[in-house]
N, C-alpha and C positions, 0 to 999 in steps of 0.2 A: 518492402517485405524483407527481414530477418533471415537469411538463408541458414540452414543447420550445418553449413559445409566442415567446418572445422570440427566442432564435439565430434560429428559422423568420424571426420578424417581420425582424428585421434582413437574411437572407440575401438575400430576397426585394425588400425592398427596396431593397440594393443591387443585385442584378442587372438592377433598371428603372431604375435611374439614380433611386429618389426620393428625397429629402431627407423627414426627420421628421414637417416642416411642412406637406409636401404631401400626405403619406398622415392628416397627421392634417386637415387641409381637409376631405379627401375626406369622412373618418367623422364629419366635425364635432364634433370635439374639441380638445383641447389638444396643442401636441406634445410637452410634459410629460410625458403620459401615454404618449405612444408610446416616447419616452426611459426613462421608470420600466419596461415593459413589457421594455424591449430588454436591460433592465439586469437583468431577472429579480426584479424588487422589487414587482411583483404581476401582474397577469393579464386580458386586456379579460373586459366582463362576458358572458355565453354568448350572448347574442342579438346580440351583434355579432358572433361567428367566421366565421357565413356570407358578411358583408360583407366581411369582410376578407379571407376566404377569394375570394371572385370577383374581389375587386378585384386579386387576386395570379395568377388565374387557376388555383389550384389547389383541391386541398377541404379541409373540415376536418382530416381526419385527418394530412393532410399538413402542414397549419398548426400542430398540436396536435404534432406529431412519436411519431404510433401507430406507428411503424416501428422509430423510434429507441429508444423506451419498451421495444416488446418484443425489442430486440436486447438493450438494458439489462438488461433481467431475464432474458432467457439468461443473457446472461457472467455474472449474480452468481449464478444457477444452478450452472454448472461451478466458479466459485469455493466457493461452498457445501459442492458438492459435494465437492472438494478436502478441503476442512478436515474433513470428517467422516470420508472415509476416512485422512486422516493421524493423524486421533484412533485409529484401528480398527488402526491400521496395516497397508493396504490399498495398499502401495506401488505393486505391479504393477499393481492398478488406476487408481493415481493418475497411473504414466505414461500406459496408455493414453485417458483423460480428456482428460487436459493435451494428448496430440500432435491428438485431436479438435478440442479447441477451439482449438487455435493454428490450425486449417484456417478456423476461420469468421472467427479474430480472430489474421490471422500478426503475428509481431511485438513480439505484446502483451508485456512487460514484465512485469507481474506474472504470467503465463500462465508465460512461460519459468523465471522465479524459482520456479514451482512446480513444473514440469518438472524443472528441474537437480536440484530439491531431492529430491523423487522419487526420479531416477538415482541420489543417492547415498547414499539408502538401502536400494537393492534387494540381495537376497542372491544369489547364484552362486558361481563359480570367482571364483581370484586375478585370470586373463585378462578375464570378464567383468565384476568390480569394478572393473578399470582401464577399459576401456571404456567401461563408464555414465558414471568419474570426467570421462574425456578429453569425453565429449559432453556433460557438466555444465559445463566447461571452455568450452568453447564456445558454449553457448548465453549462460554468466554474459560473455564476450567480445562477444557481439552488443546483450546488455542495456548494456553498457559504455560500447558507444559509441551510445548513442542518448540520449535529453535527458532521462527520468525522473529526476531529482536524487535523491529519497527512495530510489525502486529501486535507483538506481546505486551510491550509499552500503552497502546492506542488502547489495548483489552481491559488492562490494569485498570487504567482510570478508568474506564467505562464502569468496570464490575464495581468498581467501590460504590457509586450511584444506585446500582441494581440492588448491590446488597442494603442499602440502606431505606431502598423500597419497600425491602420486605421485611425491614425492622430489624437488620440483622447488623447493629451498629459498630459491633467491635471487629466485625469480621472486613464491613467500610473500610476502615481506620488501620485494620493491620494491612489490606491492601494500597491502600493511600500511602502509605509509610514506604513500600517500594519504587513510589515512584521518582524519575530522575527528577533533578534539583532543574531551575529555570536555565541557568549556565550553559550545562550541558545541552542544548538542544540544536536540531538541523539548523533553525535559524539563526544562530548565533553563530557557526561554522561559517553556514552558507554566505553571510555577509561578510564576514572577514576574509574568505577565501577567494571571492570573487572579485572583477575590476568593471569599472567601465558602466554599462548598459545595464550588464549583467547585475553587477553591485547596486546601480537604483532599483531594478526590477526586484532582487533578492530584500532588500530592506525597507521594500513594498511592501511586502508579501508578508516577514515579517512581524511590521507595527500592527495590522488589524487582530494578530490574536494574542497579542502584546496588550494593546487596546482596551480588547476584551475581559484579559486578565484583571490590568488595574480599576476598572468598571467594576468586575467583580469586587473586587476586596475592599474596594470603596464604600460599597451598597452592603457588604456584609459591616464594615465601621458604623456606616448609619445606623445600622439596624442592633447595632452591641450599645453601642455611645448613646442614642437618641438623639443624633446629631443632624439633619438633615442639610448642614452646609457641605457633609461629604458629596452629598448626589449634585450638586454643583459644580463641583471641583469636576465631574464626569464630562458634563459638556465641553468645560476646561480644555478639557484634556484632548479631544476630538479635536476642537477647532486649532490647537496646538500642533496636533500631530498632520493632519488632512487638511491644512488649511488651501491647498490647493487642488483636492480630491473632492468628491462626493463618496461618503462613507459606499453608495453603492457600485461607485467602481472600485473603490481598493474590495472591498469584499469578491468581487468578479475578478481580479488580478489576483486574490491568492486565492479562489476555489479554481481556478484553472492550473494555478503551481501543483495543486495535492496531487 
């Protein structure tokens, strides 16, 4: 469990106007220590909370951030719960989930990426497929313009698909146009930066949707050329890359990375 100690320490002591040094006087300490604390790099010992706690005029729990904790493990509750019904394929239940918890948590970003994604999977008419698409549309628009960089990225390319569900091809294509280049991405950092354990696991996780990628544009060649030695070259490619895997566990090794 994620204790709130340090955000609490700092909020509080800017709202009295004190400086590091003067709260650490008080406790008769270092301000080092109030620094390391603030910085989340460790935690006062238990028998000072209540001092700390009165000297801010509030109580532990609210020093400790018990509010924030269990607000926390709701949201990763509904998120939870999310992923198991999209496992089950339990769509209509996953909208009405997602539009609950947008009520406790409007806004959310990853709330709404679950929502939209939801919508476009649910089954009906042709009218109410377009529907869910156009409120998919919308929600991935609200996601757009707010500041989650990782979110907004993952949105991007979702919407470009959405939009071109709905016939809405140039609007695809200008959002396609946004997005980063292959270079740029987590896994391409993540394996250079890491060593060891860590380094195989990371350029695990990596190849499968590396994998996936070249699969794709292989099957889109087939499909331009009227070549069918591209869809070859796919298996190829697998037994190349996994040849000491089962596609089903590298898939299990990078759905547990996400």
């Amino acid at each position: 469990m994620k204790l709130c100690i340090g955000e609490k320490l700092k909020y509080h002591r800017h709202r009295k106007g004190l400086t590091q040094e003067e709260v650490a006087t008080h406790m008769g300490i270092s301000f080092q220590a109030i620094s390391k604390w603030e910085r989340g790099e460790g935690y006062p010992d238990i028998t000072m909370l209540p001092t700390l706690a009165n000297y801010f005029g509030i109580t532990v729990d609210e020093l400790i951030g018990m509010q924030e904790i269990a607000s926390r493990r709701d949201y990763e509750g509904f998120v939870e719960e999310w992923k198991e019904n999209n496992r089950q394929g339990k769509h209509e239940e996953n909208v009405a989930l997602m539009r609950e918890s947008l009520k406790r948590y409007p806004g959310d970003a990853l709330l709404l990426v679950q929502l939209s994604t939801s919508l476009e999977k649910l089954d009906g008419t042709g009218e109410e497929k377009e529907a869910n698409l156009r409120e998919s549309v919308l929600l991935q628009e609200e996601i757009l313009r707010g500041e989650d960089s990782e979110v907004r990225s993952a949105t991007l390319f979702n919407v470009c698909f959405v939009y071109e569900k709905l016939g809405e091809h140039e609007k695809a294509m200008a959002a396609a146009k946004k997005l980063p280049n292959l270079y740029k991405t987590r896994e391409h950092a993540l394996v250079s930066l890491t060593k060891g354990e860590e380094k195989h696991h990371a350029a695990l996780c990596a190849l499968t949707p590396i994998a996936d990628i070249i699969s794709h544009h292989l099957k889109a060649l087939a499909e331009t050329e009227g070549d069918p030695a591209y869809l070859e070259k796919i298996g190829k490619i697998h037994k190349i890359l996994f040849d000491k895997y089962s596609m089903e566990e590298i898939k299990d090794i990078w759905m547990k990375a996400q």
